[in-house]
C-alpha positions as CSV (number, residue, x, y, z in Angstrom):
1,X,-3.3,6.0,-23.2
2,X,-6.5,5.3,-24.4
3,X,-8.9,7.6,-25.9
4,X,-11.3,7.5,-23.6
5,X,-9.0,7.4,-20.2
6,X,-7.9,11.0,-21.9
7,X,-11.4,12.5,-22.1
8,X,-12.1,11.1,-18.3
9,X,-8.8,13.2,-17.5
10,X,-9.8,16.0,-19.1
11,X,-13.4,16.3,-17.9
12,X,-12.0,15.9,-13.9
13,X,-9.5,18.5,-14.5
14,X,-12.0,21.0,-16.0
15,X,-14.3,20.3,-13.1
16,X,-11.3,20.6,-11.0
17,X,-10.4,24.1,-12.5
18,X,-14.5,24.9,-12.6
19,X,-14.8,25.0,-8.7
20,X,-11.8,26.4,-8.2
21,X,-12.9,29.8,-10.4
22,X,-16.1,29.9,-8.0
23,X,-14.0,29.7,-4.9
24,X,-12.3,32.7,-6.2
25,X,-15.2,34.8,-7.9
26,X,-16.5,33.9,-4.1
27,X,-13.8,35.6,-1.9
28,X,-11.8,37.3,-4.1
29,X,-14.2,39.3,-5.4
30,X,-16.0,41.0,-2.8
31,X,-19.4,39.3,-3.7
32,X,-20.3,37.9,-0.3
33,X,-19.2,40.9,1.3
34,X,-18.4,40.6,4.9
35,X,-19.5,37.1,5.0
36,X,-16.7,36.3,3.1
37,X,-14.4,35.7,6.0
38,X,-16.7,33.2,7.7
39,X,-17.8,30.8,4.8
40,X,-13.8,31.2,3.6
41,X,-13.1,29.5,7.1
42,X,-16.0,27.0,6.9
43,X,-14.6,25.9,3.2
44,X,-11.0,26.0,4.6
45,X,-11.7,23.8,7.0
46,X,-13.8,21.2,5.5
47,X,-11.0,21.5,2.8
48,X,-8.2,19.7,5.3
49,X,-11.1,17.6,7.4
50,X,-11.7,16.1,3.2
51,X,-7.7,15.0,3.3
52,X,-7.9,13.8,6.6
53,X,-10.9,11.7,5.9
54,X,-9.5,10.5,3.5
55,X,-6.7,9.0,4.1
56,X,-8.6,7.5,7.0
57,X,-10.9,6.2,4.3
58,X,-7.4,3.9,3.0
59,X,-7.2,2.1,6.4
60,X,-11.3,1.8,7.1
61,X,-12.4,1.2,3.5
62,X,-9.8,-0.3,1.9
63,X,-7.4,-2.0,4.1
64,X,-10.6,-3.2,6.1
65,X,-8.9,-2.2,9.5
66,X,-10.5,0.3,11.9
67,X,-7.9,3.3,13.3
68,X,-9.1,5.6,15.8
69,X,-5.9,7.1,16.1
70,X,-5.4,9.6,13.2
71,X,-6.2,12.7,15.6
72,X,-2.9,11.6,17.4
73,X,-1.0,11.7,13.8
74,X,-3.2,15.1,12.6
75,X,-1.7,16.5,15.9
76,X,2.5,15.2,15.4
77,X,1.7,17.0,11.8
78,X,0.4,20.3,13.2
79,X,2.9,20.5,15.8
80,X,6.2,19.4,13.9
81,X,5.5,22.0,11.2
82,X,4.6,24.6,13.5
83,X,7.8,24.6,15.4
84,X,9.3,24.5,12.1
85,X,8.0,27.5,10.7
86,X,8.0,29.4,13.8
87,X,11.7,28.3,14.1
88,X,12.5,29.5,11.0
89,X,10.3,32.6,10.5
90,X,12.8,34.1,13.3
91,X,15.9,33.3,11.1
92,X,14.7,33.8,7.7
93,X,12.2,35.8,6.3
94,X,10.1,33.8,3.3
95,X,7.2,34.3,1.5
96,X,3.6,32.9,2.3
97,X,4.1,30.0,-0.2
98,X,7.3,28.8,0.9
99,X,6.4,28.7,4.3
100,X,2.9,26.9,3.4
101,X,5.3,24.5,1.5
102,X,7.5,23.7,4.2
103,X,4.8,23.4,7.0
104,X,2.9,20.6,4.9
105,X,6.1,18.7,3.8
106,X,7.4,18.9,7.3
107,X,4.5,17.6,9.0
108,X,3.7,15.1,6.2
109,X,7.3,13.7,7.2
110,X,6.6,13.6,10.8
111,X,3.7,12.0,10.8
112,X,4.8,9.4,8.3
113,X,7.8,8.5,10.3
114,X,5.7,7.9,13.3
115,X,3.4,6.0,11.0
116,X,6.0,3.6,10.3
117,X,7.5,3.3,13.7
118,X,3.9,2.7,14.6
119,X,2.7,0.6,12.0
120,X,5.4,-1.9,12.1
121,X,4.8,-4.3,15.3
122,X,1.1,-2.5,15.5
123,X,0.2,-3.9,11.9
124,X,0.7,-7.4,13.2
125,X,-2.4,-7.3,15.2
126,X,-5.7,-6.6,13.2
127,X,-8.9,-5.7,13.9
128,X,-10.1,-5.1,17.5
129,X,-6.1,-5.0,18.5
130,X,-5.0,-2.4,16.0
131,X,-7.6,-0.6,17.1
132,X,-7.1,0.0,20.4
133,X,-3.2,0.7,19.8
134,X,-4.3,3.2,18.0
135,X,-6.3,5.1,20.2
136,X,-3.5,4.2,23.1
137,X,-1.0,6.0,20.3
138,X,-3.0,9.3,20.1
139,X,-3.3,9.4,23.5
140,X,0.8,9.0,24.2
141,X,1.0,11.5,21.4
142,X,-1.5,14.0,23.4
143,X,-0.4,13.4,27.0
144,X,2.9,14.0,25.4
145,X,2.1,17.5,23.9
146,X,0.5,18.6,26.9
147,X,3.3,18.0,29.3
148,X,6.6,18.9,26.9
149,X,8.0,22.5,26.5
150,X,9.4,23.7,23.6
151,X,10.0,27.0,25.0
152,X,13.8,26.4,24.7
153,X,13.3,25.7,21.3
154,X,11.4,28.2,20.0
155,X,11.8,31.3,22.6
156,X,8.2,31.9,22.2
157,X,6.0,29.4,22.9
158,X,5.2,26.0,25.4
159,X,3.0,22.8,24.6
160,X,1.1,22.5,28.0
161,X,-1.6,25.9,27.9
162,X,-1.4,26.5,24.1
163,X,0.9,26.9,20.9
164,X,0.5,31.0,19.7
165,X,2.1,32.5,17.4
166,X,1.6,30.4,14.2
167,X,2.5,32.0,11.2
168,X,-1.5,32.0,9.3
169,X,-0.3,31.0,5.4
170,X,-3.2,28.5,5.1
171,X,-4.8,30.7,2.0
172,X,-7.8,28.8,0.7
173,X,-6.4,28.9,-2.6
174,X,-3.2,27.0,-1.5
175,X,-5.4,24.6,0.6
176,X,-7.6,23.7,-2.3
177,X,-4.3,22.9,-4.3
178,X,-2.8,20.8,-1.9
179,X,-6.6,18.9,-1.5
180,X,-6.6,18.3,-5.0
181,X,-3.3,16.8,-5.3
182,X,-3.6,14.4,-2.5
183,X,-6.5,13.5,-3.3
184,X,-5.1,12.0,-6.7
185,X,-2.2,10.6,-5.0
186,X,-4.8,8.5,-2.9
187,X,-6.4,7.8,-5.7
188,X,-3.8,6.7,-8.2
189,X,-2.5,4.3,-5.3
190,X,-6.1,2.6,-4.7
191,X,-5.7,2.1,-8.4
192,X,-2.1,0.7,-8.6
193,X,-1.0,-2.5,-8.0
194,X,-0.6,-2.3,-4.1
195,X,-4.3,-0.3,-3.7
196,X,-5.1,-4.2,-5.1
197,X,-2.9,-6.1,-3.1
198,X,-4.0,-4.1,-0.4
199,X,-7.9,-4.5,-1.3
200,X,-7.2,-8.2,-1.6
201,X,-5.8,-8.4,1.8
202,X,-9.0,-6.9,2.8
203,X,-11.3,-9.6,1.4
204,X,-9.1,-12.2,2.4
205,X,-5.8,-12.0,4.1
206,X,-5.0,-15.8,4.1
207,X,-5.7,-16.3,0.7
208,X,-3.7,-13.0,-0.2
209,X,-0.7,-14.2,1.1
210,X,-0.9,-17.5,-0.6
211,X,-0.7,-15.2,-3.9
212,X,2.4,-13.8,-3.0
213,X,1.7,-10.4,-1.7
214,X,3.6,-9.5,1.6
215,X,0.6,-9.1,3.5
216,X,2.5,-6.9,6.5
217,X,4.7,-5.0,4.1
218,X,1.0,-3.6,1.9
219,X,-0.1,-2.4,5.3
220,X,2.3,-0.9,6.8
221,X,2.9,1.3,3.6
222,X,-0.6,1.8,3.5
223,X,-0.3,3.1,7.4
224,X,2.5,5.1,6.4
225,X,0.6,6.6,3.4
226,X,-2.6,7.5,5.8
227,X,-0.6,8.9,8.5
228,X,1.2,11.4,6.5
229,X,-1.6,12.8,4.6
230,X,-3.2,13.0,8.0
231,X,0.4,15.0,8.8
232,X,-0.4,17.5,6.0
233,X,-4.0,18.3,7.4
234,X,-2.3,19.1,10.6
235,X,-0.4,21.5,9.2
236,X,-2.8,23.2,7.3
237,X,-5.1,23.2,10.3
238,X,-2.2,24.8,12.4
239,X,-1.3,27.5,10.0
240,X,-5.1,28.6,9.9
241,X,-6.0,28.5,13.1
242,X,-2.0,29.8,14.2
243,X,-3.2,28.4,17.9
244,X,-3.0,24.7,18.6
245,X,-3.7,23.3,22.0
246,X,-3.2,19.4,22.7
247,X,-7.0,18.6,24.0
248,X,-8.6,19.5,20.6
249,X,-6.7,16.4,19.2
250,X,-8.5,14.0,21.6
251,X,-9.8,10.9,21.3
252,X,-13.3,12.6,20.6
253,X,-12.0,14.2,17.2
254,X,-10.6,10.4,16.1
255,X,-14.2,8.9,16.4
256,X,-15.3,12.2,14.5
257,X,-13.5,11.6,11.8
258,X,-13.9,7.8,11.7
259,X,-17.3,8.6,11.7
260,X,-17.0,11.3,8.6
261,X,-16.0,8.2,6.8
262,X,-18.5,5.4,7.7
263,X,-21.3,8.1,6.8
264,X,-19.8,8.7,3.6
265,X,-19.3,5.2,2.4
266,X,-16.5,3.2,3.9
267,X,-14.3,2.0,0.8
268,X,-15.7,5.5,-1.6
269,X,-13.7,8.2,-1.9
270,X,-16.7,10.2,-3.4
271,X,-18.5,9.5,-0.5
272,X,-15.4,10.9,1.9
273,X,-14.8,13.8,-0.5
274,X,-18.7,14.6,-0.6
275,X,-19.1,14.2,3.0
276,X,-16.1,15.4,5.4
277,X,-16.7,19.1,4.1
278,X,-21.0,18.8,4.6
279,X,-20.4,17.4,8.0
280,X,-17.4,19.4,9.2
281,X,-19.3,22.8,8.2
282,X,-23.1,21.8,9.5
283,X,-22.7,22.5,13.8
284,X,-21.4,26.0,12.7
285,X,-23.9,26.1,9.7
286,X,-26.9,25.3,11.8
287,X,-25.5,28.2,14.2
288,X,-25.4,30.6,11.5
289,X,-29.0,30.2,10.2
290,X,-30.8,29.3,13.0
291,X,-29.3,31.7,15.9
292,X,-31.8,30.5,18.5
293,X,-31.0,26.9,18.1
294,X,-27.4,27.7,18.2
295,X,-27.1,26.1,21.8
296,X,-28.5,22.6,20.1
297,X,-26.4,22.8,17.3
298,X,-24.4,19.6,18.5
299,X,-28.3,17.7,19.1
300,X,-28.6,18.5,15.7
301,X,-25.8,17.2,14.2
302,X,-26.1,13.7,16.7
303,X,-29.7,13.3,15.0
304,X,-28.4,13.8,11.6
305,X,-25.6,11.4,12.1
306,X,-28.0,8.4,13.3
307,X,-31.2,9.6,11.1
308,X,-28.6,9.2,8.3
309,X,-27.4,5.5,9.7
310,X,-31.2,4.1,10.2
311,X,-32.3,5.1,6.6
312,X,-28.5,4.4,4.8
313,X,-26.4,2.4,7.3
314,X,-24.2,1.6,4.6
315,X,-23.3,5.3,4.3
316,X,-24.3,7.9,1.5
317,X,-22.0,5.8,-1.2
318,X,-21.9,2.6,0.2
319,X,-18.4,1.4,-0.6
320,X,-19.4,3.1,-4.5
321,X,-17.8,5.8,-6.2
322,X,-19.3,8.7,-8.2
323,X,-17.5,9.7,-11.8
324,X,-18.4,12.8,-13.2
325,X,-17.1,11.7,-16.3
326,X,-18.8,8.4,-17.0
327,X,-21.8,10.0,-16.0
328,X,-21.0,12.7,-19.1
329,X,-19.9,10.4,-21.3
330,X,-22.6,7.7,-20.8
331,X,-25.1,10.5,-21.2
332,X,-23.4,11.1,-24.9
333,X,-23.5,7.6,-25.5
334,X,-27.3,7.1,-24.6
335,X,-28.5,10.1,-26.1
336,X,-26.1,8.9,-29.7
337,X,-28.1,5.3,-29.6
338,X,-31.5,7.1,-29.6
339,X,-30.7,9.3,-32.4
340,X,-29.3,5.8,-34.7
């Protein structure tokens, strides 16, 4: 590996490590006193609303296909690992980590296996079509949710009024973890060979298949990929909230979060990583400082959104990505050529 890859590495992983030591000298320590609880929540959440957005980032930016469905997967996560833990929280007793584990591999699984039943006659179509199988999936998925019991499964629970009962093991410090981590994953595959197949289709499909690249193969794996990473935010969201109820994953939180990602940059991760967590947090936000416009706090965030699109309609990155550790080491470099 080259020198300079290994300093790059090193610099993101301090950085890494450097936030994560404020999270805790944050809440672990008492310092914001009793508004630790409610700025823990707003970074917990923005935390799984950043892997969320993504993974809807690989379809939108980098597959160059629009999805309007990931609520429908977020949900098949949530709800898979819920009954999973609750299943087995009556059986067995485990710690807080091993039941954090399960829920996100379980409902990573789930939603990945729907993301390949799904993806392989859906990812035929493209553009306008995909989208609107999509949306026609999330809504099976929801109408589904709302009208199925699981009382016989669980004992303690049914799908139609509300899920309760959730174990909560969604600590921040395991959240921020499991962002991190699939975060790189995402990463490392836009970097490998098939995050360049797969940005080639993009540009030009025809000519992409000429080169040898199996066009539908790349995308349905890249479908796959999104839909279980959008599996694992359902899970996390589940065991935080530990109450899920089938209309929050309407159609309403799909354009949300496909709109997360066109305000970010569609095609940067920075831009998703920068922006999910700003916009998730600002209706609540704009609540908490300004108490008398709490009733306007939606207004508010509508005009942000299109203030935002008029002045940068190509979203706050536009399709670029931000490195912290070019922007070091080109600083060294510069300030090395004015000394010579």
């Amino acid at each position: 590996m080259p020198k300079i890859m290994k300093k790059k590495y090193l610099i993101n992983i301090i950085a890494v490590a450097v936030v994560f030591l404020i999270l805790c000298l944050l809440f672990d320590t008492g310092l914001l006193g009793r508004k630790a609880a409610y700025f823990n929540g707003l970074v917990t959440i923005g935390m799984f609303y950043t892997i969320i957005v993504c993974s809807l980032n690989l379809l939108t930016g980098y597959m160059g296909e629009f999805s309007l469905g990931h609520a429908g997967f977020m949900s098949i996560g949530a709800y898979a690992s819920a009954i999973a833990t609750t299943i087995i929280s009556d059986h067995v007793q485990l710690s807080s980590i091993a039941l954090y584990l399960i829920a996100i591999i379980i409902g990573g699984l789930a939603a990945a296996i729907i993301g390949v039943l799904v993806g392989i006659p859906a990812l035929r179509l493209s553009g306008d079509y995909l989208c609107i199988v999509t949306v026609a999936v999330a809504e099976i998925v929801r109408v589904v949710l709302s009208n199925v019991g699981i009382k016989p499964i669980t004992g303690n629970a049914t799908f139609g009024k509300s899920f309760a009962g959730i174990a909560r093991v969604s600590d921040y410090h395991y959240v921020y973890i499991t962002m991190v981590i699939c975060i790189a994953i995402m990463y490392c595959y836009i970097r490998s060979r098939y995050g360049r197949a797969l940005i080639s289709i993009r540009e030009d499909r025809i000519a992409a298949a000429a080169s040898g690249i199996n066009v539908t193969r790349t995308k349905v794996l890249t479908f796959t990929i999104s839909a279980a990473f959008a599996g694992v935010a359902g899970a996390i969201y589940a065991h935080y909230i530990t109450t899920l109820v089938p209309t929050y994953f309407n159609f309403s939180k799909s354009s949300e979060f496909l709109a997360i990602v066109i305000l970010g940059g569609s095609g940067s991760m920075t831009g998703s990583i920068i922006a999910a967590p700003i916009l998730s947090a600002l209706p609540q936000l704009i609540s908490y400082v300004f108490p008398d416009f709490a009733s306007y706090r939606m207004l508010i965030y509508a005009v942000v959104l299109v203030v935002v699109m008029i002045f940068k309609p190509t979203g706050l990155f536009g399709g670029k990505e931000f490195s912290l550790p070019d922007l070091i080491l080109d600083g060294k470099r510069k300030k090395k050529e004015k000394v010579s």
